[in-house]
N, C-alpha and C positions, 0 to 999 in steps of 0.2 A: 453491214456487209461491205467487204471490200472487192475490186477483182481490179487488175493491171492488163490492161489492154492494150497490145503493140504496134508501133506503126513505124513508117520504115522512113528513115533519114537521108537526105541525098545530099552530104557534106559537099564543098567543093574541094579540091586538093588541099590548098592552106591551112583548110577546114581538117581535113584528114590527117594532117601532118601533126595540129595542136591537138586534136585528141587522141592522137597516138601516141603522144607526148605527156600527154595526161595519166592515159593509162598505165603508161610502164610506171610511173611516177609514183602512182597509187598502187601498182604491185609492187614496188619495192618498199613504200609505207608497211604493205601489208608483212612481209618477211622480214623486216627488222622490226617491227609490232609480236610477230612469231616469234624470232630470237628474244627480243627482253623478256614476254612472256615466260618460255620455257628455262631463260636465267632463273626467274625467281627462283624462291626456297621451294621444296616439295609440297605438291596437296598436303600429306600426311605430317608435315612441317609449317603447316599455313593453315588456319581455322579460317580464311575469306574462301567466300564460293569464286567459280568460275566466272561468275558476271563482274565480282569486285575483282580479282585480281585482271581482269584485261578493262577494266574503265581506270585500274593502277598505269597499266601502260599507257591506254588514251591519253591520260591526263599527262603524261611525259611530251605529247606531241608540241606544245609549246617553248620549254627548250630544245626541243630538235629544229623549229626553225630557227634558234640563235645562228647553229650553223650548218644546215641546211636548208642553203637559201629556196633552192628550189620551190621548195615546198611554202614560200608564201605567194608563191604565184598558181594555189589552186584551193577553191575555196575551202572552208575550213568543215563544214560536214561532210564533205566527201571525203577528207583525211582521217577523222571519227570512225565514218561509218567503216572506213577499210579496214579500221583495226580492230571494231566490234563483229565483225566476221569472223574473227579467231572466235570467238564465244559463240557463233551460230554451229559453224565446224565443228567443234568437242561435242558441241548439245547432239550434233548427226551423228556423229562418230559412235557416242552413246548408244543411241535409240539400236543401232545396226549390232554393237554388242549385246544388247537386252535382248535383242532379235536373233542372236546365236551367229552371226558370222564373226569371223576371222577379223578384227581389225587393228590398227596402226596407230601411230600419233602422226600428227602432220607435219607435213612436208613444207615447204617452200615451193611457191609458184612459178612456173617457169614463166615467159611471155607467151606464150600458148594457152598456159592453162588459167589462165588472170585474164578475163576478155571483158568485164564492166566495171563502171563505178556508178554510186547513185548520190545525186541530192537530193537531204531533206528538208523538206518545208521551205528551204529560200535559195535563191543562187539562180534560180531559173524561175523563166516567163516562158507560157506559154501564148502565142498571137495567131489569132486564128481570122483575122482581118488581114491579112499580106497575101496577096497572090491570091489568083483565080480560085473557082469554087473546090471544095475538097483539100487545099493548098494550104499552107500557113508556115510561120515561121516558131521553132525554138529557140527560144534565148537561152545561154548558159554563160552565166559569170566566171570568171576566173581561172579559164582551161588558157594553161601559160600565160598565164596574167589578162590575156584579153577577154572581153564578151565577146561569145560567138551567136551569131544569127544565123540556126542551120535552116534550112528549107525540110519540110517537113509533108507527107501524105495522109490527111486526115480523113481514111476509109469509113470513119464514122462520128455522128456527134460527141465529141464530152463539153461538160462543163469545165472553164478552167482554175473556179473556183473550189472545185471538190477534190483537186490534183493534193495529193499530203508529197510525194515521194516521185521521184522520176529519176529510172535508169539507165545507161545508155551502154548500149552493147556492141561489139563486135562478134560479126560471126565468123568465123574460119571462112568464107569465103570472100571473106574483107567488106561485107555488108553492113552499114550502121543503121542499128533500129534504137525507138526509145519506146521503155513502158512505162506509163504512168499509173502510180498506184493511185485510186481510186474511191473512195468514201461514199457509200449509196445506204439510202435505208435497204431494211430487207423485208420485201414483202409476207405479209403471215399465208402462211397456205391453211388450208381449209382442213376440218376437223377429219378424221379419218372416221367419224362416226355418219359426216354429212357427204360421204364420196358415191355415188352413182358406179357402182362396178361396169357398167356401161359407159364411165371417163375413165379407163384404167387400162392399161395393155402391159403385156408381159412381151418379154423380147428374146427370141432364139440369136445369140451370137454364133455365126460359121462362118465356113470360105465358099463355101459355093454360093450363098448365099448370105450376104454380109451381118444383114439383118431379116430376121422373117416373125414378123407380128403376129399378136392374136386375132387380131384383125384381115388377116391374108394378105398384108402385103409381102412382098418379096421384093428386097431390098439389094441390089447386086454389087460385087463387090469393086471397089475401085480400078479402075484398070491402068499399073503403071508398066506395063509390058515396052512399051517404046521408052519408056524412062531408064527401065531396065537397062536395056539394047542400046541409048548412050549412056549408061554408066560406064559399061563397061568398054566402050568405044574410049573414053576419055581415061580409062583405071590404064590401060597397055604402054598409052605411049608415058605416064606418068610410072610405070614399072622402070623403062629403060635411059629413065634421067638419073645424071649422080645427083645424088643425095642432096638434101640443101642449098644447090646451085642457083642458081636465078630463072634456070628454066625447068628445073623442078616445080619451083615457086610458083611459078608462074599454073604449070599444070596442077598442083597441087589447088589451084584457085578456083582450076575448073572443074576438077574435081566435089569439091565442096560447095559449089555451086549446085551442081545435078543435086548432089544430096541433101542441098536445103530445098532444092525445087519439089522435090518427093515429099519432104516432110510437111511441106506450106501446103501441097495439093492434101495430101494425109489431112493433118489437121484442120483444113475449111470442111472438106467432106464430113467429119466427126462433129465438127459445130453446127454442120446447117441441119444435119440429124438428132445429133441435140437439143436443137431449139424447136425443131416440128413437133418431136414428142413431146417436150415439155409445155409447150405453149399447147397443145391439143388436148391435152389429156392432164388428170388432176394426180393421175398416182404413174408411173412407168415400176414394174419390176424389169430384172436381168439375174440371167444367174451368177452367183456365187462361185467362180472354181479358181484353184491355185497357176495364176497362166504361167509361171516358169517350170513346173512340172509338165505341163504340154510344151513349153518348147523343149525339153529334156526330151520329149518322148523320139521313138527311131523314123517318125514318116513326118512330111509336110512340113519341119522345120522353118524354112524361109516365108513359107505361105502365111503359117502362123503370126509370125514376129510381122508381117507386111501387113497384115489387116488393123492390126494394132488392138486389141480388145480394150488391152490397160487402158491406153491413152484415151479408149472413147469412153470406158465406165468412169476417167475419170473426169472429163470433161461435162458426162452426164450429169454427174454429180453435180458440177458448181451451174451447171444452167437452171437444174433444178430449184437451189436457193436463189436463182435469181428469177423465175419465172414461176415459184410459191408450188413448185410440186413437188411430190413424196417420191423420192426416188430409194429402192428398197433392193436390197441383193436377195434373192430364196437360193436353197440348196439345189446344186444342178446333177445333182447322180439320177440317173432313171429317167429325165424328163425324155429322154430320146425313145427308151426302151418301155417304158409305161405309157400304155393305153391310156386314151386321155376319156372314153369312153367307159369302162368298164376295171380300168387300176391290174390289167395283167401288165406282165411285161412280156414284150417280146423282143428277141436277140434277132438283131440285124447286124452285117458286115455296112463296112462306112461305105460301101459302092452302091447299097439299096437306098436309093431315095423315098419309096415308098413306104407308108405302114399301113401293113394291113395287119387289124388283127384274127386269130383264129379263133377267139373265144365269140365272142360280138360280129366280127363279122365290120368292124369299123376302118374304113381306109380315107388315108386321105395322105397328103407330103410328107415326108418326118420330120421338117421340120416347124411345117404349122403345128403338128401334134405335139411335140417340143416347148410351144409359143403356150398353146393351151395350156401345158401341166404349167409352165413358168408362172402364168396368170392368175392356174388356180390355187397354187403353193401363198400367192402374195395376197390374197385377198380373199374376205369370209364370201365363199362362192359357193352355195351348195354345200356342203361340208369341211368347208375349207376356211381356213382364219387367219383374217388379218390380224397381226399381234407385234408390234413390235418390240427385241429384242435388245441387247446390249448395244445400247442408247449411244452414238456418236458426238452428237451436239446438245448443248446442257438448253432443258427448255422448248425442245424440238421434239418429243414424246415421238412422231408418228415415222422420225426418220432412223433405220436400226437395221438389223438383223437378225431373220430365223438364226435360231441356234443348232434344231436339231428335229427333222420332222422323221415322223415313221407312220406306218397306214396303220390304219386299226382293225382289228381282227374283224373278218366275215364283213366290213362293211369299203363303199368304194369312199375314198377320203384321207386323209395324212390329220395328224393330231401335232401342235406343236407343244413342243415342253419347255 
């Protein structure tokens, strides 16, 4: 199991200066890597796949430093990996064609759009002996010929022997973080035969309510209302700058500041939720829905895209493999309007928070009743089946997805096929 864990750099100027120096360095590697590329002869004229024809151009990057010298003052995987990039890109490019969108061949990187470069396996040291506790130092070899010793925030323990890869980013707010990719066994989780349905919770995703478990809790949703109210305090006077100036720039800084500030609260909020459910419980369901069709849809727009569901089912996800539980998507039509008592459904407007049903006679929040069907959709509960479906990870049997549930005639209960 791998996972790359970020943490945040505090370059000094000089510091700033040689990896900015770097960087552009490495995006222009990367477009004249693109140009040879796209010289070659055609696929349809070329029997070498995609991976041979760009290790064709890698393998040119040593007479390019005959004469460009630049480029022998930065280490030599990091000029590699920037042109093995070109063959990550096609492989995306692909997958988004296979998947029915619209797409393009690539471009060239502008300075904006090129923001990291990574070493692999050597060029950097990682010292976690320098400076007061949480503190330490990155070493990076040959950023403009010198070793740099950045100061570094070490929010948490790693090992610095299990480091394979370490990336070093810019973010539009002129922020340097590094991730280091990471090599970990992967804990086995537990049989889906040996799970206690009393370690297992099912989880209603909404906006009033961020999270609401089968369990009762109710989980609220993050509150970036003042985050808001400076965005947009900082978005006005950055309207009324010319373009590109220096004091554009400058706001444009602070701009992108607010909005990594949002995204870093965003995302710890989704990990420390990730990690309660996972470490508590052996199995989590969530539902299955298509979340760019809700943002399509005509009401709630901004609410939606602000809670983030993606980013936290996906997050759910990797704490899962790392904390050995079965994290499981079920189908989410009905679970609102289905009885979790009795399998009627009942038609509520989104303003009724309660359900009650008329058949049973069962009330309770809609979205605990929500939480329940989620639960009982993912686990053989009463007449209900855990079964896992078209298999994700090879060897990982209990982690998948329903494909297709439907109730079964005269009885209260969903059958899967």
């Amino acid at each position: 199991m791998d996972f790359s864990p970020r943490f945040r750099l505090y370059p000094t100027t000089p510091q700033r200066e040689a990896l900015g120096w770097q960087l552009d360095t490495v995006r222009q590697v990367y477009n004249d890597g693109l140009k040879r590329y796209n010289d070659l002869p055609p696929a349809e004229e070329d029997d070498r796949t995609v991976k041979q024809r760009v290790r064709h151009v890698r393998d040119q990057l040593p007479v390019l430093k005959n004469w460009w010298e630049e480029l022998n003052l930065v280490w030599s995987t990091v000029l590699q990996e920037a042109v093995e990039r070109i063959q990550t890109n096609i492989t995306n490019l692909g997958k988004l064609k296979a998947a029915g969108y619209d797409v393009g061949s690539l471009n060239w990187k502008s300075p904006r759009e090129y923001q990291s470069f990574t070493y692999r396996q050597s060029g950097f040291e990682l010292d976690k002996k320098s400076g007061r506790s949480g503190r330490g130092r990155l070493i990076l070899k040959k950023v403009n010929g010198e070793t740099l010793e950045i100061p570094i925030r070490l929010h948490r323990d790693i090992d610095p022997d299990n480091i394979k890869n370490v990336t070093v980013k810019r973010e539009s707010s002129g922020a340097w973080y590094a991730s280091f990719d990471i090599e970990a066994e992967t804990p086995e989780k537990p049989d889906v035969e040996d799970i206690d349905p009393e370690d297992t919770v099912g989880l209603d995703l909404g906006i009033v309510n961020f999270v609401f478990d089968s369990d009762g809790r109710a989980i609220n949703r993050l509150d970036l209302s003042d985050a808001r109210e400076r965005l947009e305090r900082e978005q006005r006077p950055l309207s009324r700058k010319h373009y590109e100036s220096r004091n554009w720039e400058k706001q444009r800084e602070a701009v992108a500041a607010v909005h990594e500030s949002i995204r870093d609260k965003k995302r710890d909020y989704h990990h420390k939720l990730a990690h309660f459910y996972t470490t508590q419980y052996d199995a989590v369901f969530v539902e299955d829905f298509t979340i760019r069709e809700l943002f399509e849809g005509p009401d709630n727009a901004r609410n939606k895209v602000e809670v983030g569901w993606g980013n936290f089912k996906q997050i759910l996800d990797s704490h899962g493999e790392k904390h050995a539980c079965h994290v499981m998507e079920v189908p989410a039509y009905n679970t609102t309007t289905e009885c979790y008592s009795c399998g009627v459904e009942v038609e509520k407007e989104l303003w009724v928070r309660e359900h009650a049903c008329p058949s049973c006679g069962f009330e309770t929040d809609r979205d605990y009743n929500a939480a329940l069907n989620v639960k009982r959709r993912g686990l053989r509960f009463d007449l209900y089946v855990l079964e896992p479906f078209g298999l994700e990870r090879a060897g990982l049997a209990p982690v998948g997805r329903v494909n297709r549930v439907r109730p079964l005639t005269g009885r209260r209960g969903v059958r899967v096929d």
